[in-house]
MDAnalysis code that builds the backbone (N, CA, C; Angstrom):
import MDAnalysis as mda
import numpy as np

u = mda.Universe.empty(450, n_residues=150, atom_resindex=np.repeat(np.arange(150), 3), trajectory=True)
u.add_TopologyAttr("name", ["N", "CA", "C"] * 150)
u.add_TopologyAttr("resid", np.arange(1, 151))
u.add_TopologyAttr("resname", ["UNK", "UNK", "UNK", "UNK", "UNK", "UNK", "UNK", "UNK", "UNK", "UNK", "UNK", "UNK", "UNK", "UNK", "UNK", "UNK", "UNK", "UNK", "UNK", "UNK", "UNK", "UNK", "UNK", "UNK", "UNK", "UNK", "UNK", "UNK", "UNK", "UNK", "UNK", "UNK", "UNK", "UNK", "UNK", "UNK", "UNK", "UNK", "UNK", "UNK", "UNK", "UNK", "UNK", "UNK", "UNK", "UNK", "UNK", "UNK", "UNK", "UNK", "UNK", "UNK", "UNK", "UNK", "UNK", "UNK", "UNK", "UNK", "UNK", "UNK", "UNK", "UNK", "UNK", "UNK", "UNK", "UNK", "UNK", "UNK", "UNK", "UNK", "UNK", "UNK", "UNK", "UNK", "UNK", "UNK", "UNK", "UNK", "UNK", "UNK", "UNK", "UNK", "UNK", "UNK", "UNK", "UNK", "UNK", "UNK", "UNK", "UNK", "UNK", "UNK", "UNK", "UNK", "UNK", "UNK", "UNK", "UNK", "UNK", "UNK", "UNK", "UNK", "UNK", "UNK", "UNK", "UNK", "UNK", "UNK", "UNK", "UNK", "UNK", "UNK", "UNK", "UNK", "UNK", "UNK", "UNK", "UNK", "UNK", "UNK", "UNK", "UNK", "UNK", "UNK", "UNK", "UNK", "UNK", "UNK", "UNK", "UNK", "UNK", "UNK", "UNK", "UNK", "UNK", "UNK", "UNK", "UNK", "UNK", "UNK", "UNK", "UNK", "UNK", "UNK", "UNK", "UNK", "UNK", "UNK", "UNK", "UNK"])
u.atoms.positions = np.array([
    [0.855, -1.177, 0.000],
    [0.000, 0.000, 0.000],
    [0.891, 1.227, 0.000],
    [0.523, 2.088, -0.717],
    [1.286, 3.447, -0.784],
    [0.246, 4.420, -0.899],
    [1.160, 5.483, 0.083],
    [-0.279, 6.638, 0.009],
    [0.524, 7.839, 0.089],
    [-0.118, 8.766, -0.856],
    [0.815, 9.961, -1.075],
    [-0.012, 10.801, -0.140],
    [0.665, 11.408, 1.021],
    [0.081, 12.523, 2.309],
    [0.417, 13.896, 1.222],
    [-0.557, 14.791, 1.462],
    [-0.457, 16.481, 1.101],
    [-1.019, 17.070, 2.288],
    [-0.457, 17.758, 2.503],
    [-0.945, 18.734, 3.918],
    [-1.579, 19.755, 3.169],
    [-3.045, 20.253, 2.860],
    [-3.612, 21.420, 1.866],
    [-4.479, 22.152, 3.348],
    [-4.600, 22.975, 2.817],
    [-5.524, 24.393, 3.788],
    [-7.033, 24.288, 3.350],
    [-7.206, 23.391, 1.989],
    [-8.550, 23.455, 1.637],
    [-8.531, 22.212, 0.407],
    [-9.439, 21.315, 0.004],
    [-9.150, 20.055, -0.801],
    [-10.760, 19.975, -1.210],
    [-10.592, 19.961, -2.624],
    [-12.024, 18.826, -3.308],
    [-11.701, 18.004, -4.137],
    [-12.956, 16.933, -4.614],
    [-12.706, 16.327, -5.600],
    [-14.364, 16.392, -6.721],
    [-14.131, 16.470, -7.523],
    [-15.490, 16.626, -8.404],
    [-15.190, 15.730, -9.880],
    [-16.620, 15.056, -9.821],
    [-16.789, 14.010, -10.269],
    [-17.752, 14.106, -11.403],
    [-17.763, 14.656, -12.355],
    [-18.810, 15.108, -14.038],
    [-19.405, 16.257, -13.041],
    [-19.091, 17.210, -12.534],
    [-19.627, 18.343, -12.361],
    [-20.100, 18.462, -10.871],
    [-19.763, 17.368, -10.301],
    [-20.588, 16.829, -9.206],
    [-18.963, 16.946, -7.813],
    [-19.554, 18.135, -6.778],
    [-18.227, 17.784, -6.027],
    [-18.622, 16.274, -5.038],
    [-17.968, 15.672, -4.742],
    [-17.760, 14.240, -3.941],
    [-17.672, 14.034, -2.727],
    [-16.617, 15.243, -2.412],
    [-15.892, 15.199, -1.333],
    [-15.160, 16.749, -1.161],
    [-14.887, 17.345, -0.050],
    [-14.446, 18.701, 0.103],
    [-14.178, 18.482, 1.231],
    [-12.833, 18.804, 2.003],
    [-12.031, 19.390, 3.044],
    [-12.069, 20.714, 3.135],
    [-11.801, 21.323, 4.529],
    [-10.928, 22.563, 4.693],
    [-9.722, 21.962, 4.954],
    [-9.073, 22.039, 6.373],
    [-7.654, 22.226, 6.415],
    [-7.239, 20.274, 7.111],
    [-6.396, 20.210, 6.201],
    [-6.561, 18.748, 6.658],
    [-5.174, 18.105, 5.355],
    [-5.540, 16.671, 5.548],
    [-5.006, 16.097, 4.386],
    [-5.733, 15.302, 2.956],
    [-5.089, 15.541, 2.130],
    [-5.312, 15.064, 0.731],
    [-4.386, 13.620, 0.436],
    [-5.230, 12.447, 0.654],
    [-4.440, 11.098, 0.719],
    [-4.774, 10.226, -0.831],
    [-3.740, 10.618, -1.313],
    [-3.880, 9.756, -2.892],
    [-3.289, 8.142, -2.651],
    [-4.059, 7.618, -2.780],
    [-3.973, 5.976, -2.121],
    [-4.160, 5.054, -2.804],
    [-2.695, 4.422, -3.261],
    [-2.357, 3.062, -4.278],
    [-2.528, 1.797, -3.564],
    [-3.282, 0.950, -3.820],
    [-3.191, -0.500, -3.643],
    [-2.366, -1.695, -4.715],
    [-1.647, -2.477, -4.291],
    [-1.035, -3.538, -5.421],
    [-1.491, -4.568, -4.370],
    [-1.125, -5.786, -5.514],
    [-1.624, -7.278, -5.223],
    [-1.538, -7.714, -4.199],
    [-0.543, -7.830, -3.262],
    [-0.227, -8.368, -2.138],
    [-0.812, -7.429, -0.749],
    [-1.197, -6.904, -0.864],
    [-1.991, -5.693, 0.313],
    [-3.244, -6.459, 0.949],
    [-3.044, -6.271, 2.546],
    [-4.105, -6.843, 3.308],
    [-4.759, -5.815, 4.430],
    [-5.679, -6.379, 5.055],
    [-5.912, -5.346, 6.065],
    [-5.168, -4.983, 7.059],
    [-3.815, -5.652, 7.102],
    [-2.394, -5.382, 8.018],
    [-2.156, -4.083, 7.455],
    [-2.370, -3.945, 6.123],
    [-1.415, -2.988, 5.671],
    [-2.415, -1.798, 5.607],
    [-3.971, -1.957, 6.034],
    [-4.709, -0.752, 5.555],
    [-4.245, -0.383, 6.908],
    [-4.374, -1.068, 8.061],
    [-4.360, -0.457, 9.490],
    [-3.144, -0.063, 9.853],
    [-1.842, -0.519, 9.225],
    [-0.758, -0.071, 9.428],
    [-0.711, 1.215, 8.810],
    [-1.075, 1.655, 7.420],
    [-0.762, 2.874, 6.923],
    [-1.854, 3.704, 7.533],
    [-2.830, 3.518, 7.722],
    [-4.453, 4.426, 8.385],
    [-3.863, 4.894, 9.989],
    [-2.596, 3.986, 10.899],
    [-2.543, 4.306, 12.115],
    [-1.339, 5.239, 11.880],
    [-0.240, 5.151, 10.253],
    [0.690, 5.988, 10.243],
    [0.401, 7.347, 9.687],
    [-1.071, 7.896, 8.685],
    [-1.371, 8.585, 8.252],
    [-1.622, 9.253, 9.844],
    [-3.020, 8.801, 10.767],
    [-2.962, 9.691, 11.900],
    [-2.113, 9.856, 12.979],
    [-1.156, 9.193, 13.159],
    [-0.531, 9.597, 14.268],
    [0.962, 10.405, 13.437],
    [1.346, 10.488, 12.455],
    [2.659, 11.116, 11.541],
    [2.491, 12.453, 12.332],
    [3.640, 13.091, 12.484],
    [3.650, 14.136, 13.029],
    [4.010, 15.757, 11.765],
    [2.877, 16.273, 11.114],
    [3.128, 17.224, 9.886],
    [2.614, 18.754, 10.618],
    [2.133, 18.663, 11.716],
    [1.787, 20.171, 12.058],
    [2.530, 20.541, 12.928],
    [2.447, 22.092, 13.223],
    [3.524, 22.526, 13.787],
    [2.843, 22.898, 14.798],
    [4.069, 22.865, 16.134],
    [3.407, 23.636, 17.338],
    [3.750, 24.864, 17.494],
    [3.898, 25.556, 19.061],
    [4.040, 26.841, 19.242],
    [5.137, 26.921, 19.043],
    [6.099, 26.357, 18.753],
    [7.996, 26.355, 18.258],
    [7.830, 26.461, 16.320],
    [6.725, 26.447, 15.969],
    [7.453, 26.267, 14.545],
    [7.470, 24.538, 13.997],
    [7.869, 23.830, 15.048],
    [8.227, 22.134, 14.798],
    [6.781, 21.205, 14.304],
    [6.884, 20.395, 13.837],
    [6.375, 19.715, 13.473],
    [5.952, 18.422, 14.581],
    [5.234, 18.818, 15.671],
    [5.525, 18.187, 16.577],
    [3.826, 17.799, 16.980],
    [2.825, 18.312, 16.230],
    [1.394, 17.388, 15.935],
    [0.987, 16.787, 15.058],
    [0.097, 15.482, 15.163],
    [-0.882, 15.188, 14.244],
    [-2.253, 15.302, 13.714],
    [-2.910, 14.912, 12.825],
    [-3.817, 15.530, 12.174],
    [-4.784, 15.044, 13.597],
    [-4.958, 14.338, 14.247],
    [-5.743, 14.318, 14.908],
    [-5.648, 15.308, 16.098],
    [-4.648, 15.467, 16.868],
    [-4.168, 16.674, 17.357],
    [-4.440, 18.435, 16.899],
    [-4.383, 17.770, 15.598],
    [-4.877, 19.516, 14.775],
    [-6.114, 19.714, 14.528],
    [-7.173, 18.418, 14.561],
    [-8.207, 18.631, 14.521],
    [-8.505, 18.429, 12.882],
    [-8.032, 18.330, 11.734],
    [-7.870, 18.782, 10.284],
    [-8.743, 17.488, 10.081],
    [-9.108, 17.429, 8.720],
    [-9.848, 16.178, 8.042],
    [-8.954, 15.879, 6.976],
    [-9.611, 14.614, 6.194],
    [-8.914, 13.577, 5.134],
    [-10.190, 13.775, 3.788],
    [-9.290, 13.800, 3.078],
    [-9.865, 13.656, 1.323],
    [-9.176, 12.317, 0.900],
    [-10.009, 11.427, 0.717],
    [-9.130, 10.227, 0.440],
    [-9.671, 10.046, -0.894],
    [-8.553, 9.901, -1.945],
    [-8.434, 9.447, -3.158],
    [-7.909, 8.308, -3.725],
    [-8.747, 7.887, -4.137],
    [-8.183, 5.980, -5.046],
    [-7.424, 6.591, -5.965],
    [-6.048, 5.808, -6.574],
    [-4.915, 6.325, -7.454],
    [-3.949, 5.207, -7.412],
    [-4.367, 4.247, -8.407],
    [-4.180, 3.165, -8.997],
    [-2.764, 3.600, -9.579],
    [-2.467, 4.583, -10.250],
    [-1.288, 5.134, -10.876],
    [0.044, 5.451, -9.797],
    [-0.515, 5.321, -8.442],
    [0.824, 5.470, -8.318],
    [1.578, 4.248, -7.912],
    [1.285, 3.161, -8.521],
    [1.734, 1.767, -8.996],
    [2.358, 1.630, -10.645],
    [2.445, 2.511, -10.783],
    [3.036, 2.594, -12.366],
    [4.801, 2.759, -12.433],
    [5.145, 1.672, -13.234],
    [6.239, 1.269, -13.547],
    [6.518, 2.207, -15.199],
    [8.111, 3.010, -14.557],
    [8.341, 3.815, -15.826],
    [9.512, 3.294, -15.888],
    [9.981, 2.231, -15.544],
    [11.540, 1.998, -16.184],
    [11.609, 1.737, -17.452],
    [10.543, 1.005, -17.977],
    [10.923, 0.721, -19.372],
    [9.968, 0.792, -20.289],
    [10.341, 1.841, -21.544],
    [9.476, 2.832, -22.479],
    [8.908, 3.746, -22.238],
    [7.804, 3.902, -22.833],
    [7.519, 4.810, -23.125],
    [6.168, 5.495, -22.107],
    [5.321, 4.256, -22.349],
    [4.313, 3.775, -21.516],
    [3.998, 3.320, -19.927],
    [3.797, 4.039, -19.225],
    [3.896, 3.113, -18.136],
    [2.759, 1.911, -18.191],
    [3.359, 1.005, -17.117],
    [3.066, -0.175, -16.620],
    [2.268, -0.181, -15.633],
    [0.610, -0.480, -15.574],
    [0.176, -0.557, -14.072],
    [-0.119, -2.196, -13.820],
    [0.742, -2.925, -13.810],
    [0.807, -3.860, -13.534],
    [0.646, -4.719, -11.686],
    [1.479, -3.929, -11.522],
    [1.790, -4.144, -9.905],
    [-0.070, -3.289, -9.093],
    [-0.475, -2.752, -9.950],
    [-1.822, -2.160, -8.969],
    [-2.470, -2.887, -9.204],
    [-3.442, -3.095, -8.116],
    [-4.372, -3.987, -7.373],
    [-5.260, -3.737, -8.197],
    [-6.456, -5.205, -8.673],
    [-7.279, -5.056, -9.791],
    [-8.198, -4.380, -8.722],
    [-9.184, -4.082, -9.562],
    [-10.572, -3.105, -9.288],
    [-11.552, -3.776, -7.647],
    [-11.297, -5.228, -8.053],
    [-12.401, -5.951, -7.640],
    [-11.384, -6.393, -5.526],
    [-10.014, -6.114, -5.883],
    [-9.798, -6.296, -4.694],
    [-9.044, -5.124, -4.007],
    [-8.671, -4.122, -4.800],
    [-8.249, -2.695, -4.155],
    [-9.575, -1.945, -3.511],
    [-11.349, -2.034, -4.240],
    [-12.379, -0.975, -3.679],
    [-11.830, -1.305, -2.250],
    [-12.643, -2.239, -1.740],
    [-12.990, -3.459, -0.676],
    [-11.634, -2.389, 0.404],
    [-10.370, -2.589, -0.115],
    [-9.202, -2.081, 0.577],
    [-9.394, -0.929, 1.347],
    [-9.359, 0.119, -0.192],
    [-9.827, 1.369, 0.283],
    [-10.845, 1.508, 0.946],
    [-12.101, 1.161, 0.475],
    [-13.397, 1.692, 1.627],
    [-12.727, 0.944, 3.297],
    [-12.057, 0.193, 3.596],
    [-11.779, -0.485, 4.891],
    [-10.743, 0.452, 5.509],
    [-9.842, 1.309, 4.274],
    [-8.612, 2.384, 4.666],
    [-9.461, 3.226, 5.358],
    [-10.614, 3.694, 4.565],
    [-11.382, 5.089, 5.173],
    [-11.929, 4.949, 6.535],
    [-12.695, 4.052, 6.095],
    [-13.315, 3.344, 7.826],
    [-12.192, 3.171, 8.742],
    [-11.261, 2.688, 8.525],
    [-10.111, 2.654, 9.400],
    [-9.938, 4.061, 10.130],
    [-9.500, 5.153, 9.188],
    [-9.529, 6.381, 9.405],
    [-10.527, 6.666, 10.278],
    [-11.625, 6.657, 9.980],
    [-13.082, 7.169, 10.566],
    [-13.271, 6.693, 12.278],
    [-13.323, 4.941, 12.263],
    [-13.321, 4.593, 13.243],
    [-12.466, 4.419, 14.492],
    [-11.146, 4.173, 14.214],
    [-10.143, 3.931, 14.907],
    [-9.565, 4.999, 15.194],
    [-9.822, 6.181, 14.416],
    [-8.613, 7.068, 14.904],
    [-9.426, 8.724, 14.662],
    [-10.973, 8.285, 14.382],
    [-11.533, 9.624, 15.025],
    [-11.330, 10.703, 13.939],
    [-11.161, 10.202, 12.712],
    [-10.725, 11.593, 11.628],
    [-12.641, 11.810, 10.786],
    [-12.513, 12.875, 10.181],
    [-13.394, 13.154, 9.292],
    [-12.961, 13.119, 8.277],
    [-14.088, 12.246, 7.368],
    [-12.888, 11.539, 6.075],
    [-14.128, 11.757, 4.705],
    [-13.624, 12.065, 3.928],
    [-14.300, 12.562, 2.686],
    [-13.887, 11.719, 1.311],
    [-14.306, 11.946, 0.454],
    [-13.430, 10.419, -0.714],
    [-14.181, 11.112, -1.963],
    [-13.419, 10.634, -2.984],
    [-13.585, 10.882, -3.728],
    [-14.810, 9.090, -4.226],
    [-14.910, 9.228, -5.472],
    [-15.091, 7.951, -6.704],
    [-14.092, 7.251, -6.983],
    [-14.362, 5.962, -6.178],
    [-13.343, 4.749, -6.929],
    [-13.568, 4.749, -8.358],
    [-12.685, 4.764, -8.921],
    [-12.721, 4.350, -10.583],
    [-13.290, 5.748, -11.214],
    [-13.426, 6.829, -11.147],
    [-13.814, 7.791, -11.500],
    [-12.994, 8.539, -12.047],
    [-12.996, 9.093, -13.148],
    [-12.228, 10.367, -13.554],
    [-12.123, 11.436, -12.941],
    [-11.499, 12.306, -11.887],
    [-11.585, 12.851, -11.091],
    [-10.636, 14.135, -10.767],
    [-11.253, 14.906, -10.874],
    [-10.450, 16.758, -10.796],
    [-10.337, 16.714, -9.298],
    [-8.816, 16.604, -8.751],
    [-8.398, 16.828, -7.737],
    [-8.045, 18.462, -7.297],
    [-8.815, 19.381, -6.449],
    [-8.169, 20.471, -6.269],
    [-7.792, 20.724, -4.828],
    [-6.561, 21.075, -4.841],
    [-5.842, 21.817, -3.159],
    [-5.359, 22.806, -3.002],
    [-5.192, 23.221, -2.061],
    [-3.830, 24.275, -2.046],
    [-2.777, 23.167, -0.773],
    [-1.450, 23.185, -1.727],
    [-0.818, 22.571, -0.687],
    [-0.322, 23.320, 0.481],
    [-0.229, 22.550, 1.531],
    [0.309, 24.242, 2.774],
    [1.373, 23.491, 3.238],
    [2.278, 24.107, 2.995],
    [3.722, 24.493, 3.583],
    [4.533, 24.494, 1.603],
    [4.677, 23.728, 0.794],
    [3.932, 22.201, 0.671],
    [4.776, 21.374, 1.808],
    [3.763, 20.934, 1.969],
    [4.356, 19.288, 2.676],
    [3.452, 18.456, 2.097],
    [4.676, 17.342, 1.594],
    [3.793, 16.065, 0.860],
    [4.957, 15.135, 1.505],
    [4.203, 13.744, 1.834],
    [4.576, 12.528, 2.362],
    [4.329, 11.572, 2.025],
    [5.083, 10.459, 1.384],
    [5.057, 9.332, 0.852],
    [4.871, 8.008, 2.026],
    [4.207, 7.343, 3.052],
    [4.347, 6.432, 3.420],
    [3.598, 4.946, 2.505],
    [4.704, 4.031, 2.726],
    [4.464, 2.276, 2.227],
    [4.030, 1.676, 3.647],
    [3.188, 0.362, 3.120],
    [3.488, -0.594, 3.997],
    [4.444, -1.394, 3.900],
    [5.291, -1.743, 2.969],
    [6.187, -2.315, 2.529],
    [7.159, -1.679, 2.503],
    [8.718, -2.676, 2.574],
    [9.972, -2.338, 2.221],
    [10.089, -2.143, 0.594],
    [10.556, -0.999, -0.151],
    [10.591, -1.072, -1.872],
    [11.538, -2.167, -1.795],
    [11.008, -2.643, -3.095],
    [12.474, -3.658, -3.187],
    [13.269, -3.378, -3.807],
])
């Protein structure tokens, strides 16, 4: 599982004209599933998304989390960021999780979020063509895996 963290001040997603999902100040979680991903790995990345430390305290430091800050989640399905560009032209989404066993993942990531750790969580359309808008703040963007890359 890989999930790209954005720290934004404000986040939507709109879906044929239709918004989906809308944040204020919170995070924007673009969230890849591949084949081998279980619910170890939704609860491992769902307990590292809320407890990661990206806000700052009265020093400047980065020394809260989103639950600490109070902020919400825009969670986005993004099959692409399983795409293999080493070779040609084309990428490869080979390694991402087919349709039928990544939803199931994600909707269990969100709930994870929701239930366990108390966030307000918003989502876009699995499988949807989808206009992502943010403003990133600081930027801060964060890459956590459940896995070692190999």
């Amino acid at each position: 599982m890989r999930v790209v963290i954005q720290r934004s001040k404000q986040a939507s997603v709109t879906v044929e004209g239709q918004v989906t999902g809308a944040i204020d100040s919170g995070y924007v979680l673009l969230v890849g599933l591949t084949h081998s991903d279980t619910i170890e790995d939704v609860r491992y990345v769902a307990k590292k998304v809320a407890d990661i430390r990206l806000w700052e305290d009265a020093d400047g430091k980065m020394n809260h989390s989103i639950v600490e800050h109070g902020g919400a989640i825009l969670s986005v399905s993004q099959f692409t960021l399983y795409a293999d560009t080493r070779s040609g032209r084309r990428p490869s989404f080979i390694e991402a999780a087919r349709p039928e066993s990544a939803l199931p993942l994600w909707e269990a990531f969100n709930e994870e979020l929701k239930t366990s750790h108390g966030l307000h969580v918003e989502t876009g359309v699995f499988g949807a063509m989808m206009d992502v808008a943010l403003v990133n703040d600081g930027p801060v963007t964060i890459i956590v895996e459940s896995k070692p890359k190999k």
